[in-house]
Structure formats: C-alpha cells, structure tokens
C-alpha positions in Angstrom: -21.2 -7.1 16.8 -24.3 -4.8 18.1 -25.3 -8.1 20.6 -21.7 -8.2 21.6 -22.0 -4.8 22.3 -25.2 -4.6 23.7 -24.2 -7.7 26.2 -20.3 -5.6 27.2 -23.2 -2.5 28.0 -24.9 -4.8 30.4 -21.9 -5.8 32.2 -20.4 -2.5 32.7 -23.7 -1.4 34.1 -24.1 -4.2 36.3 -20.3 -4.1 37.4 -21.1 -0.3 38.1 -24.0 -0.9 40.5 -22.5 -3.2 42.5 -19.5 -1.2 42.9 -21.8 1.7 43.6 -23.6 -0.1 46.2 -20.3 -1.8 48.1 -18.9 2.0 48.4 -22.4 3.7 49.1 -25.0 1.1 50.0 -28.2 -0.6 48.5 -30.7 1.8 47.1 -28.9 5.2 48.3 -29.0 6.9 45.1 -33.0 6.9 45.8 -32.2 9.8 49.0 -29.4 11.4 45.8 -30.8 14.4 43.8 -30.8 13.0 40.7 -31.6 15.9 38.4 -28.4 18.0 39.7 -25.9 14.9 39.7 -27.6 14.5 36.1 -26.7 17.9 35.0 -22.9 17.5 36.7 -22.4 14.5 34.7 -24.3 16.0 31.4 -21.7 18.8 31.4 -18.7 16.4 32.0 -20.3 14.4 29.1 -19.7 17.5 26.7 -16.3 18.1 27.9 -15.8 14.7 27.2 -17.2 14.6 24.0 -15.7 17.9 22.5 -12.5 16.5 23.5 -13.6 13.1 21.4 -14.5 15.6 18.5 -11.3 17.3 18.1 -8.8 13.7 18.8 -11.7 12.2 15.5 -11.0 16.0 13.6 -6.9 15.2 14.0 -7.4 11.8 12.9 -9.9 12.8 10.1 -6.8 15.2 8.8 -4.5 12.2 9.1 -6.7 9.7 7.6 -7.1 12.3 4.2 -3.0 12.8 4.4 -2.4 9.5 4.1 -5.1 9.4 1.5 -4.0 12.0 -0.6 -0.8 10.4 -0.7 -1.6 7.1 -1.5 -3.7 8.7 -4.2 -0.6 10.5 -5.8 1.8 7.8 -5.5 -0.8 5.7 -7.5 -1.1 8.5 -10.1 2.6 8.6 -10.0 3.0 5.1 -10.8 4.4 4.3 -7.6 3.4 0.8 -6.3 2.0 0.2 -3.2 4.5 -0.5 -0.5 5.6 0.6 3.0 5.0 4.0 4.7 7.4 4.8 7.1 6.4 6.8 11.0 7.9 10.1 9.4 5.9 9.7 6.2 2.7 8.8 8.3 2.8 11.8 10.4 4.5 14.1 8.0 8.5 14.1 9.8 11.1 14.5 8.0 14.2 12.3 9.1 
C-alpha cells in the first residue's frame, strides 16, 4: 500500500507539472518568487489542515458513540445486529 501510494504521489506530481507548464510555460516558475508563493500556499496548508482536524475530531466523537453503544448493548446482552441512520448519528425518528 505505501508503493501504491508512493507511485499515485508521482503521478499527481507529474500530471501537475505538465498542467503547469501548458497554462504557464516550461521552466517559468524559475523567474516565480518561490519563498512568498511558499508562504501563500503554507498558510492555505493550515487552513486546510485545521479544517481536516476538526471533520477527524467529529468523526472521533462518532466513532466513540457508536463505540460506547456497541459496548452497552454487548453488556446488555443485546446481540449484534443492524444500526439504523438515526441510531448512527443519534436522531430520533
């Protein structure tokens, strides 16, 4: 799975390049300033990735709701069976 991943890596950046030089030309980004389109892209990383953090912290919750329920319908006796939307996300119909 990490060569797989590794090889999908290598075609995005090679797709990327040659879409960046059919819209701005072969070896333009040599006349870009590098270190301020680094430090755009840095802070639109963060954005990005704080916005990653809290979609993982929601799912994190979920994942120890269902948990916590599994885990007391096994204590209950309850046999394993199927949840329904509402129960997943905690609706009542």
């Amino acid at each position: 799975m990490v060569e797989e991943g590794r090889t999908a890596l290598a075609e995005e950046l090679k797709k990327r390049l040659a879409q960046g030089e059919e819209e701005y030309g072969k070896l333009t980004w040599l006349q870009a300033d590098t270190v301020s389109e680094l430090m755009e892209e840095v802070a639109d990383i963060i954005n990005w990735a704080s916005f990653t953090w809290i979609k993982l912290h929601m799912l994190q919750k979920t994942l120890d709701a269902i948990t916590a329920k599994h885990r007391a319908a096994q204590q209950a006796g309850i046999p394993e069976g199927f949840m329904s939307m509402g129960d997943l996300y905690g609706q009542k119909s």
